[in-house]
Residue, then its C-alpha position, 0 to 999 in steps of 0.5 A: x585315517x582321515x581322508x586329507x592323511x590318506x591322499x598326501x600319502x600317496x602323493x609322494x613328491x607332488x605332495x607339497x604342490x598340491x597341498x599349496x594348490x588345495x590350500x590356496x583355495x581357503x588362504x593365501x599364505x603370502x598374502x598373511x605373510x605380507x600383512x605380518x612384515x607390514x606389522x613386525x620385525x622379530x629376531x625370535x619367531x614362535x608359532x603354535x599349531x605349525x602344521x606341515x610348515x607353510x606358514x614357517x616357510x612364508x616367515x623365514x622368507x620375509x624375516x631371513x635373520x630370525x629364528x623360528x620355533x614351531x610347534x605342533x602336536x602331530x608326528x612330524x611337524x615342518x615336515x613340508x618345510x624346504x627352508x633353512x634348518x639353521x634358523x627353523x626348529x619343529x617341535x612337537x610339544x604343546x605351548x604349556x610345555x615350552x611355557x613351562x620351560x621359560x625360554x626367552x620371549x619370543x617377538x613374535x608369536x604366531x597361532x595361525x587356523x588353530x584357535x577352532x580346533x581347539x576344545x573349550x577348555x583348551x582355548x583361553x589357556x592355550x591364548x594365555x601361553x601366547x602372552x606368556x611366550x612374547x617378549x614385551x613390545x613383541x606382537x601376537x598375531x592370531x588368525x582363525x577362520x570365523x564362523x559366518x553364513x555363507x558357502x565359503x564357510x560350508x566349505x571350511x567346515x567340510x575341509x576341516x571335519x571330513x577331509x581333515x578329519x576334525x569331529x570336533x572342529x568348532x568355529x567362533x564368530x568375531x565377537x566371539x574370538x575377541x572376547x576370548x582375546x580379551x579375557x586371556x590377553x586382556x593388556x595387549x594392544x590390539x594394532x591391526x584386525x584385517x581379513x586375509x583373501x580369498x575368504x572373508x572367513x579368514x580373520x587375522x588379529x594382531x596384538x603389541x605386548x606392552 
């Protein structure tokens, strides 16, 4: 069991502040959220690799008459989620099998700290299902910790592959996650490119759909 895992089962109620305090020191989350008010007006939100739901949480806030999916391949994902369940719905599935499903777009479509764990195989694809989950003129933010030479990176990996417990965990440069972008999603728009604080590492992209 990784580390991470270990620790938030034993913290119990003190589970959801201490993950905020711990992730706080990479990204700030209302910081992100801001950036995607200030770029899009969904009605139907997909996020894919949702995690625990810090990110839905942010959404659902900002965005109160939308409706939100998340995806995630763990267990139980949202499950730190304390939002409106009416609106918010966790599943955990991969975006290929919502693909498959062709469920109405979505406006806006969300792949937030997901692309570096993703294996080579699984990167272009996994892009690819986010252009097939947006609705036409919907936005496709993407935000990926890029790999630089600097502490702040050291201790992104070390988060990642010994206190997340990722062996493979693999990060691409700007240029790198560009051209995969790109390739993938080679008719999208790209409307902003920001960094989100504290770490320069952390990388948003957003795209409009035409």
């Amino acid at each position: 069991m990784p580390i991470g895992t270990a620790i938030r089962h034993r913290l119990g109620p003190l589970e959801p502040i201490v993950s905020e305090g711990y992730r706080g020191r990479f990204i700030n989350l209302d910081d992100l959220a801001r950036t995607i008010v200030s770029i899009a007006d969904p009605r139907r939100i997909v996020e894919v690799g949702c995690g625990d739901g810090a990110v839905a949480q942010r959404l659902c806030e900002a965005f109160d008459q939308a409706t939100y999916v998340g995806l995630d391949i763990a267990q139980h994902p949202g499950r730190l989620f304390d939002g409106d369940r009416r609106r918010a719905e966790f599943r955990s599935e991969l975006s290929s099998e919502l693909v498959a499903r062709d469920p109405e777009p979505f406006d806006l479509v969300m792949l937030v700290d997901v692309f570096h764990h993703l294996t080579g195989s699984q990167r272009l694809p996994t892009l690819r299902d986010l252009d097939r989950l947006c609705a036409p003129g919907g936005v496709i933010v993407i935000k990926d910790w890029a790999r630089s030479a600097s502490v702040g990176h050291l201790a992104g990996y070390v988060s990642d592959r010994y206190v997340s417990g990722d062996e493979t965990v693999r990060y691409a440069s700007r240029t790198e996650l560009l051209d995969a972008i790109a390739e993938a999603i080679p008719d999208a728009r790209l409307i902003c490119e920001t960094r989100v604080p504290p770490r320069r590492n952390n990388i948003l992209f957003a795209l409009r759909k035409p």
